[in-house]
C-alpha positions, 0 to 999 in steps of 0.5 A, spaced: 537 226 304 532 224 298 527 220 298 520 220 296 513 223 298 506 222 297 500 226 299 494 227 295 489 234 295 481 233 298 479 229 292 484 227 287 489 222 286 495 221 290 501 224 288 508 221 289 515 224 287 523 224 289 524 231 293 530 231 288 525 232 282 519 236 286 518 244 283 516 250 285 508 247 285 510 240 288 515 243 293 511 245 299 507 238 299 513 234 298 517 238 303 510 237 308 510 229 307 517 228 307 517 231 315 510 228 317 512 225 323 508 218 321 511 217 315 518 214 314 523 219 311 524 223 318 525 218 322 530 214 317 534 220 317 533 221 324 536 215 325 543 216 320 544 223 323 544 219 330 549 214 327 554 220 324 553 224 331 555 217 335 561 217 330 563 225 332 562 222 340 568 217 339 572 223 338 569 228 342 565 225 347 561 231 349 558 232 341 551 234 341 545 234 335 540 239 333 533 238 330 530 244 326 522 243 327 516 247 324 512 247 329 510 245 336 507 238 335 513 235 330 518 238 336 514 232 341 514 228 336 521 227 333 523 228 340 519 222 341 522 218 336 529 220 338 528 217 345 526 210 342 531 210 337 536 211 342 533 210 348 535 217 352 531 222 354 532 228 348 530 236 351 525 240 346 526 248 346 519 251 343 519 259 343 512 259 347 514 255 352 517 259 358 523 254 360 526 254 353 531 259 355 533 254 361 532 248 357 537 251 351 542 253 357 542 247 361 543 243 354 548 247 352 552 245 358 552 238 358 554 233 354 546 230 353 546 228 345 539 231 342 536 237 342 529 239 338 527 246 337 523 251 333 526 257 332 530 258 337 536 257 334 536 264 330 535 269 335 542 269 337 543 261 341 550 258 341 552 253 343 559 250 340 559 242 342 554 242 336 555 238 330 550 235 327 543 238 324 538 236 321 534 241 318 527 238 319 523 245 318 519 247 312 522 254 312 526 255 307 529 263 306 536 262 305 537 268 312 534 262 317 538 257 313 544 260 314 543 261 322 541 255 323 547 251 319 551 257 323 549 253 330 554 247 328 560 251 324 563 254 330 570 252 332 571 250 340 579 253 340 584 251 335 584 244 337 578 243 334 578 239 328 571 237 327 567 237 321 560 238 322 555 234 318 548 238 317 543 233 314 537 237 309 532 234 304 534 234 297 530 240 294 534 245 289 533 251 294 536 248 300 541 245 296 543 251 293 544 256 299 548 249 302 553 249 295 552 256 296 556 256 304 560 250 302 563 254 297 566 261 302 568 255 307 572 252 302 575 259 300 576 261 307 580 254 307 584 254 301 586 261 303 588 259 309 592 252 307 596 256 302 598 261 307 600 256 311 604 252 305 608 259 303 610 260 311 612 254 312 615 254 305 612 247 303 611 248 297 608 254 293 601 254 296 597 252 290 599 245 289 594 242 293 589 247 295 582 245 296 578 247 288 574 253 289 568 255 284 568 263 285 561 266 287 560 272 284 558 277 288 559 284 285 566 288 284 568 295 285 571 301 280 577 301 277 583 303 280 590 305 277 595 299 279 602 301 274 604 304 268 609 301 265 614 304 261 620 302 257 620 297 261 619 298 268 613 299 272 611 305 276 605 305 280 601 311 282 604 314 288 610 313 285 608 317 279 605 322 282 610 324 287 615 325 280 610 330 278 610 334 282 617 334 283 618 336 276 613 341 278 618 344 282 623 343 278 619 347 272 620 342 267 615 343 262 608 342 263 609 335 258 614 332 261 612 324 262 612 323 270 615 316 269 621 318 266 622 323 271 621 317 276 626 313 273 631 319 272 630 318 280 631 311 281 638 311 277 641 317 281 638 312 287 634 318 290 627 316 293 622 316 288 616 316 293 615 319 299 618 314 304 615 310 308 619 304 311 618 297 309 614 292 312 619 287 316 618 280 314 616 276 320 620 269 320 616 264 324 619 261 328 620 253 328 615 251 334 611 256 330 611 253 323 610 246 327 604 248 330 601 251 323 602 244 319 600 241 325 593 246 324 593 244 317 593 235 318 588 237 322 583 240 318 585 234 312 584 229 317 577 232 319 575 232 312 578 225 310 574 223 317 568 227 314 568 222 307 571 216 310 567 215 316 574 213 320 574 217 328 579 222 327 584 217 332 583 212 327 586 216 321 592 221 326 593 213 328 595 210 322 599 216 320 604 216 327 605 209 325 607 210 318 613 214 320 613 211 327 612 217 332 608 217 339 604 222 336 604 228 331 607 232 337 614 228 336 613 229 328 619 233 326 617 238 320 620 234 315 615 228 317 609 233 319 610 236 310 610 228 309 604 227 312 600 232 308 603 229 302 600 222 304 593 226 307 592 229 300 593 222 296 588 219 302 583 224 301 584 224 293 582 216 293 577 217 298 
């Protein structure tokens, strides 16, 4: 959420600039005005983060929020502006309050909408229902932003389809360590659609992946994959076992280990220490069913993300497309459609 922050030091002239625009010299002050809870940036960002929770409890009525605060006052204080905009009592969790272990307990049982803490969040808290945040801190290590964006990407069984929404100031840092998660969840889910695409033999699995931008991390030494040799590749152990086969046979000290391996391959003898094949294990029908089923629902929780639509709106539109009850009636030529008709929705949205 961008937006534009004034403050002013003792004596000088009011300054003003675009938290998309604030640098290493601005960005602590910009990033102060901005959460100041008498200006108009937090509560306005309050209000949207409450209008997008409201849109998640449509179809998972027990979703709640959590408010991030530097310190003790702006918890009260965003906590007071929550209540007046939504007219609900909001429970605060501050580490110096004794309760706050009680309060944190007791919202994470119930179906309450808004939680506003200060630092509890990073020692160790869960709770799953949470799907929205708002970063409203000035603590800006990427090891605290990620435990706090950890409190709302965990899933609650394999039903649970929702796409969690975490709204932070536009500020380059921030939005370098959230580019930076959004790219490995990206990855993980690619991963993870092309498997489901190759077991349920939809397509190759890469035909409609999510893009994925490599973050490099580091790489390892070099191993030896294959040789290849006169056509044919051998790998390691394969070669090594010729070698001391020829060893054994006394061929001379120079003879190529490939060539006593592919000796071994045409006299159809083993050339590599047996170790049986993995079998390959075949899905069974309900089980194919079930992993695409898997699959449209994360494509619907990320056109529901973009589009704003509750996730029955979308399931909705798709079981009248093809006329079915429910996608539990889906047949898997109709469940392979869906993902087809998914992937041109999320394409234009």
């Amino acid at each position: 959420m961008d937006g534009e922050a004034r403050w002013r030091f003792a004596s000088e002239h009011p300054m003003a600039q675009k938290l998309s625009e604030t640098d290493p010299t601005t960005i602590a002050a910009a990033l102060k005005a901005a959460l100041s809870p008498t200006g108009e940036w937090i509560p306005s960002v309050l209000l949207r983060a409450h209008e997008e929770l409201e849109l998640m409890r449509m179809d998972k009525p027990d979703c709640g929020g959590l408010v991030v605060a530097t310190d003790q006052a702006a918890a009260h204080a965003y906590a007071e502006i929550l209540r007046r905009q939504t007219g609900e009592q909001v429970d605060v969790a501050v580490s110096d309050d004794p309760a706050a272990s009680k309060v944190i307990e007791n919202y994470s049982k119930s179906d309450s909408r808004w939680l506003v803490a200060v630092q509890m969040v990073s020692e160790g808290v869960d709770i799953p229902r949470i799907g929205v945040i708002v970063y409203a801190t000035r603590v800006r290590t990427e090891m605290f932003f990620r435990q706090v964006v950890g409190r709302c990407v965990r899933k609650q069984g394999d039903e649970d389809d929702m796409c969690a929404r975490v709204f932070i100031p536009s500020i380059s840092q921030l939005l370098g360590f959230a580019a930076a998660i959004e790219r490995t969840v990206d990855a993980v889910l690619a991963d993870e659609e092309s498997k489901v695409r190759r077991d349920t033999g939809d397509g190759d699995g890469t035909d409609r992946a999510l893009p994925r931008t490599p973050e490099v991390i580091g790489s390892s030494t070099a191993a030896h994959a294959f040789t290849i040799s006169s056509g044919d590749a051998f790998d390691e152990e394969e070669l090594l076992h010729a070698r001391r086969l020829g060893q054994q046979a006394g061929l001379p000290p120079g003879t190529e280990p490939s060539a006593i391996a592919r000796l071994l391959r045409l006299t159809g003898s083993s050339a590599k220490p047996g170790v049986a094949p993995e079998p390959q294990v075949e899905l069974t029908h309900s089980e194919r069913k079930k992993e695409l089923r898997d699959l449209i629902a994360r494509k619907v929780g990320r056109l529901s993300r973009t589009t704003r639509k509750p996730h029955s709106h979308v399931h909705s539109e798709l079981n009248g497309a093809f006329g079915e009850r429910s996608i539990d009636k889906a047949t898997l030529e109709t469940l392979s459609q869906r993902l087809v008709i998914l992937d041109r929705w999320i394409e234009n949205a």
